[in-house]
C-alpha positions, -999 to +999 in steps of 0.1 A: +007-037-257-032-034-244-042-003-235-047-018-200-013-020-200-006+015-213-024+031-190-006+010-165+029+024-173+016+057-174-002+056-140+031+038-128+053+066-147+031+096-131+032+082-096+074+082-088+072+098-059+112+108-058+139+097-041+143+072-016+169+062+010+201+053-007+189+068-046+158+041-047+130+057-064+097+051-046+062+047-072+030+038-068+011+012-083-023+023-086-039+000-110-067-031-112-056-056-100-061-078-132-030-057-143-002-069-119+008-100-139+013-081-173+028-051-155+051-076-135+065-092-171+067-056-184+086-032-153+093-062-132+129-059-134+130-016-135+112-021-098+140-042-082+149-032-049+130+001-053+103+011-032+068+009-041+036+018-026+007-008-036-020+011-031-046-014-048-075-033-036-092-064-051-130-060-060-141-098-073-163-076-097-135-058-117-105-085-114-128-114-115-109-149-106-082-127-097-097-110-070-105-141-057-072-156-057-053-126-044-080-127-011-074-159-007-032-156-007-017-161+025-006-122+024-037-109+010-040-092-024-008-066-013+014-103-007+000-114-039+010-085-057+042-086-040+050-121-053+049-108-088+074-083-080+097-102-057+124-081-058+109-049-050+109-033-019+066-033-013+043-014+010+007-015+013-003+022+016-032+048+006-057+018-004-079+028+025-089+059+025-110+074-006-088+098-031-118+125-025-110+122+015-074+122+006-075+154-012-101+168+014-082+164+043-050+166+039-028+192+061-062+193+076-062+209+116-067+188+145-058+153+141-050+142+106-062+111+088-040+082+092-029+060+070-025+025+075+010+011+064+022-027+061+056-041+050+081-068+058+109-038+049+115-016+073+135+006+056+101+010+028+078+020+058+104+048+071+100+059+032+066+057+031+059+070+064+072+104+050+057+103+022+022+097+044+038+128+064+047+148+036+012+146+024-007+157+051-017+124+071+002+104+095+013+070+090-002+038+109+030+014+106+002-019+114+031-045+106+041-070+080+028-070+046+002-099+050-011-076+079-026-053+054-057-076+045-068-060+077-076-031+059-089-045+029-121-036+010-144-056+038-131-047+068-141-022+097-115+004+084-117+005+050-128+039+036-137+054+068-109+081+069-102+075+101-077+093+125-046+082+133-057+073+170-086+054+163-070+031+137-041+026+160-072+012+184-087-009+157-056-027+149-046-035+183-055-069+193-040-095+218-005-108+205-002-092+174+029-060+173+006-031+182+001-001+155+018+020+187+049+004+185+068+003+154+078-032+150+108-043+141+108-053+105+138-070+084+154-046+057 
């Protein structure tokens, strides 16, 4: 086993968040994205219809071809990272917003820091949506899955710790379900 992949497993072992709806643990995969396809053959089958927040980015200078292929996937790098884990309940969440920001501002007064959510499981973004809650933010359900390339390392929103309002005003845009509404997603 690398250490790459160690480390992987750990981060993956320290992040279960608890209990999700029905018993399914929720984790978080915070890891390069050069890891996915070793940690896929590894915990593939322990993440099956659990719920897990990919809270990863691709950065070409870190993942290398990888990064390139994942921005290039129809889904962006959360869909391509999602098709290694196909069984797995997956959420793009927390990607956007810097961990020092995170840790600054949450519970913070006024109007918190929102976090931009994207799924094709509805029942994952009502679990990660309280988790978002429960740590001091509130959630920005944006839509499905291959919606979160629209807040991606390149785009307007990314690492701008922006409140919930004004990234439910950047994701709006003519025909596309509106970050007001909470779309309806299949489970």
């Amino acid at each position: 086993m690398t250490s790459t992949l160690r480390t992987a497993l750990a981060l993956l072992a320290l992040c279960a968040l608890g209990a999700g709806t029905a018993g399914a643990a929720t984790s978080a995969i915070t890891i390069p994205l050069k890891a996915v396809p070793q940690l896929a053959k590894e915990v593939g089958a322990r993440l099956e219809g659990k719920v897990v927040l990919d809270t990863g980015n691709a950065y070409e200078q870190r993942d290398g071809e990888l990064a390139r292929e994942a921005t290039r996937f129809p889904g962006g790098s959360a869909g391509w990272a999602a098709s290694w884990f196909p069984k797995a309940r997956w959420v793009k969440a927390f990607n956007t917003v810097y961990f020092k920001t995170l840790q600054k501002e949450s519970h913070r007064a006024g109007e918190p820091v929102g976090i931009p959510l994207a799924s094709d499981d509805r029942g994952a973004l009502d679990v990660a949506s309280r988790l978002v809650r429960d740590a001091g933010f509130e959630p920005v359900v944006v839509g499905p899955l291959a919606r979160g390339r629209e807040f991606e390392p390149g785009t307007p929103v990314y690492n701008t710790g922006m409140s919930a309002s004004a990234l439910r005003r950047a994701f709006a845009k003519p025909g596309a379900p509106s970050a007001l509404e909470t779309p309806r997603l299949s489970s």
